[in-house]
Backbone as JSON, one array per atom type, in Angstrom:
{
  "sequence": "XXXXXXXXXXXXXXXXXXXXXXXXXXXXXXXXXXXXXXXXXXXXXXXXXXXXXXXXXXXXXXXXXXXXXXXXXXXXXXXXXX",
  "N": [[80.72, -11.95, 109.0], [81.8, -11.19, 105.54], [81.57, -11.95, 102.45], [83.39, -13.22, 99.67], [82.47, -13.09, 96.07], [82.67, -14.86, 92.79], [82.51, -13.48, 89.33], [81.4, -14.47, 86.5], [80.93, -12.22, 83.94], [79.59, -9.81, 82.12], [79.57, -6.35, 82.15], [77.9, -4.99, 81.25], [75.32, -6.02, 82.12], [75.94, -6.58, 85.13], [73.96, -6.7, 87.64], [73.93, -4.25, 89.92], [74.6, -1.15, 91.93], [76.0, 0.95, 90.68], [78.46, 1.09, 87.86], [81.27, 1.16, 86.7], [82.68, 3.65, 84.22], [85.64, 3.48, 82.14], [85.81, 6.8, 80.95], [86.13, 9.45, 78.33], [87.91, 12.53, 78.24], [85.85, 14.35, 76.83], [83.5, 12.56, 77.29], [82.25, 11.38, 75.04], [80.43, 8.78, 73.59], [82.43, 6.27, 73.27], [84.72, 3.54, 72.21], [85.29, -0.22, 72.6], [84.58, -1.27, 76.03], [83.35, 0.83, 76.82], [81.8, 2.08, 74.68], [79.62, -0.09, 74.37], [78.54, 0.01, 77.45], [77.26, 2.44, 76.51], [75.78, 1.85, 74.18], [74.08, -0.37, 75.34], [73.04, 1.18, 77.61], [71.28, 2.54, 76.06], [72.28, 5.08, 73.82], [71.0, 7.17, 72.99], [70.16, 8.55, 75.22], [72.67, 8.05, 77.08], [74.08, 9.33, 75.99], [72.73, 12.06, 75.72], [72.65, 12.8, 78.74], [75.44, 12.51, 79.19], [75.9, 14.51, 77.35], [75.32, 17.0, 79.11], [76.72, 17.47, 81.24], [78.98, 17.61, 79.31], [82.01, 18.03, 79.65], [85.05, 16.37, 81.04], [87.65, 16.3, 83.56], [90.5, 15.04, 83.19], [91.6, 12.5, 85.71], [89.1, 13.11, 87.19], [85.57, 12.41, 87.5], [82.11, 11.85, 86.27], [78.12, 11.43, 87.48], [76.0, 8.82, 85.67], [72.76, 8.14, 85.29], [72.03, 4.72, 85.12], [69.99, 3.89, 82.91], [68.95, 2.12, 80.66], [70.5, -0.43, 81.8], [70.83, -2.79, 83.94], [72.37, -2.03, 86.03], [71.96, 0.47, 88.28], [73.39, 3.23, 87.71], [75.96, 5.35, 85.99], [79.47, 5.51, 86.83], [81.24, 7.58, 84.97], [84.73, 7.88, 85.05], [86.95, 9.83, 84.06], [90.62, 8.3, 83.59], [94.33, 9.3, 83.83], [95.53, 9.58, 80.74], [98.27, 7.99, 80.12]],
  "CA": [[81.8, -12.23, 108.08], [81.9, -10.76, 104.52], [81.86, -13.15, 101.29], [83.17, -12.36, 98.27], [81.89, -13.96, 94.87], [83.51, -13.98, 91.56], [81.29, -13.92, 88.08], [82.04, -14.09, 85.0], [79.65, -11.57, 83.24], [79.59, -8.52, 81.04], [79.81, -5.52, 83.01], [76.19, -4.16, 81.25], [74.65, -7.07, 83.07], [75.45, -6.41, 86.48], [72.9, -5.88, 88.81], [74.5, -3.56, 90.43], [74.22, 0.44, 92.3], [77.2, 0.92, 89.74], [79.46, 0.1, 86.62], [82.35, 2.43, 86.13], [83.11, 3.43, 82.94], [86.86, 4.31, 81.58], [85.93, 7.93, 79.87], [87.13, 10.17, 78.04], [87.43, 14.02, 78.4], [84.46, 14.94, 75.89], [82.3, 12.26, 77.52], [81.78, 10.91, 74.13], [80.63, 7.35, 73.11], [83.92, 5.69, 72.84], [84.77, 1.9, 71.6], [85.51, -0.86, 73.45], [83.6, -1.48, 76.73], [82.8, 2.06, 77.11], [80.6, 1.76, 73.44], [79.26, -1.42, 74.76], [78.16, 0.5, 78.01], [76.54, 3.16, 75.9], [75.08, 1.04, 73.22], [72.75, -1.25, 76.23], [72.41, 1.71, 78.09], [70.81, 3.84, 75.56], [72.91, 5.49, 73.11], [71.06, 8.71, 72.72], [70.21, 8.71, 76.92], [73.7, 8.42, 77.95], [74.98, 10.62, 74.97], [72.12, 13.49, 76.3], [73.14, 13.25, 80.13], [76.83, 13.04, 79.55], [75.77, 16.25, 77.1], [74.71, 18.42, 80.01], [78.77, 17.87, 81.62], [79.96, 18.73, 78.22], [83.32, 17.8, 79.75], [85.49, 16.05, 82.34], [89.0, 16.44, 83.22], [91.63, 14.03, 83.54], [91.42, 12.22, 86.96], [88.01, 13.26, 87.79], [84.33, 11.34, 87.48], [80.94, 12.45, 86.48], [77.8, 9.93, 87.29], [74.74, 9.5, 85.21], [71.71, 7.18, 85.29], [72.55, 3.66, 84.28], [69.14, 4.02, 81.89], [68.57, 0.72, 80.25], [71.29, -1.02, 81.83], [70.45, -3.06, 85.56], [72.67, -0.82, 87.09], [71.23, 1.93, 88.62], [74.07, 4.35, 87.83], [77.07, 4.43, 85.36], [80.6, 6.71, 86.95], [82.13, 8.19, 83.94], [85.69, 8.42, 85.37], [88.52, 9.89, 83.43], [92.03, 8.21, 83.95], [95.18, 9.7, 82.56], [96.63, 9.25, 78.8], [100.03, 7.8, 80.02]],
  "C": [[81.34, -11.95, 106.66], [81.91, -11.9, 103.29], [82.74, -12.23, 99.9], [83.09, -13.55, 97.17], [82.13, -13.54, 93.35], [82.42, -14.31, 90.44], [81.99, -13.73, 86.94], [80.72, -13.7, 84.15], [79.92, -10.66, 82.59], [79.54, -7.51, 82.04], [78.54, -4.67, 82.71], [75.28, -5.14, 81.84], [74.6, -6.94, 84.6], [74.41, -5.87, 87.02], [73.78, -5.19, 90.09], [73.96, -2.06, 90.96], [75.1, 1.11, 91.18], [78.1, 0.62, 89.26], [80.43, 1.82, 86.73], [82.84, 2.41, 85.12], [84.78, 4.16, 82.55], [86.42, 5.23, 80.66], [86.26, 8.17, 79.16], [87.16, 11.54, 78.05], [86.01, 14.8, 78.04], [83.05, 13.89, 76.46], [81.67, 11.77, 76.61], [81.66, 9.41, 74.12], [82.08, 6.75, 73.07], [84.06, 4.13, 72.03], [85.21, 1.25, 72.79], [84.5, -1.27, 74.6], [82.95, -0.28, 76.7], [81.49, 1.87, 75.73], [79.6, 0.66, 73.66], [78.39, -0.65, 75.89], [76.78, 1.67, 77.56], [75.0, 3.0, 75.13], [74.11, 0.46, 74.44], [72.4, -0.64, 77.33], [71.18, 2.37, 77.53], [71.45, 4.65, 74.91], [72.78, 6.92, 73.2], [70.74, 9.16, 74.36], [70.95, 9.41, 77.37], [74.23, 9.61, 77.3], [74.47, 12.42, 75.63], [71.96, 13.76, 77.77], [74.43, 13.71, 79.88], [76.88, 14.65, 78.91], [75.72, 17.04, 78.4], [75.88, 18.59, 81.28], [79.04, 18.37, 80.5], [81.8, 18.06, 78.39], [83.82, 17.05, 80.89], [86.72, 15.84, 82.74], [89.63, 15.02, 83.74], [92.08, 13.55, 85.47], [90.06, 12.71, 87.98], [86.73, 12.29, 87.45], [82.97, 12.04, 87.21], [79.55, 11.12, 86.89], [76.87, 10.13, 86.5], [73.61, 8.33, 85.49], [72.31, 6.29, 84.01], [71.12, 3.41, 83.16], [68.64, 2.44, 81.98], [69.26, -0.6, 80.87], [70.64, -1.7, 83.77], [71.49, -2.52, 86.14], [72.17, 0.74, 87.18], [72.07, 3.02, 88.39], [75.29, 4.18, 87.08], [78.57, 6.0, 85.99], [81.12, 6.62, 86.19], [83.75, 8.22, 84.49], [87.28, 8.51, 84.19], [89.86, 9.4, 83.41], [92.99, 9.06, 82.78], [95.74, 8.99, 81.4], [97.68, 7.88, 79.3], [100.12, 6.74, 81.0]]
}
């Protein structure tokens, strides 16, 4: 039988395999959690993985190493605008 367990934590805290981050096309730093994500991963890290996508379209995902962060892995995923 399965558990499930609720936390109340920061989402750069999890110990986790992965955090998913709300994107944005360019893969840039953003504000909000996403800047937050960035910022206690590693700023210039995540900035010089997500560099080497360059890009990511609308409804797709790239992943990168969660760096500094106890998750092992952060999915970039794009949602749409609207």
């Amino acid at each position: 039988m399965s558990n499930i367990s609720i936390k109340k934590i920061g989402i750069t805290k999890l110990e986790t395999d992965a955090v998913v981050n709300a994107a944005n096309t360019g893969l840039w730093e953003g504000g909000g959690v996403c800047g937050y994500i960035f910022r206690d991963a590693g700023s210039a890290e995540m900035t010089a993985a997500c560099n080497k996508y360059g890009h990511c379209d609308e409804g797709s995902a790239v992943i990168t190493p969660g760096f500094k962060l106890p998750a092992k892995y952060v999915i970039h995923a794009v949602g749409p605008r609207w």
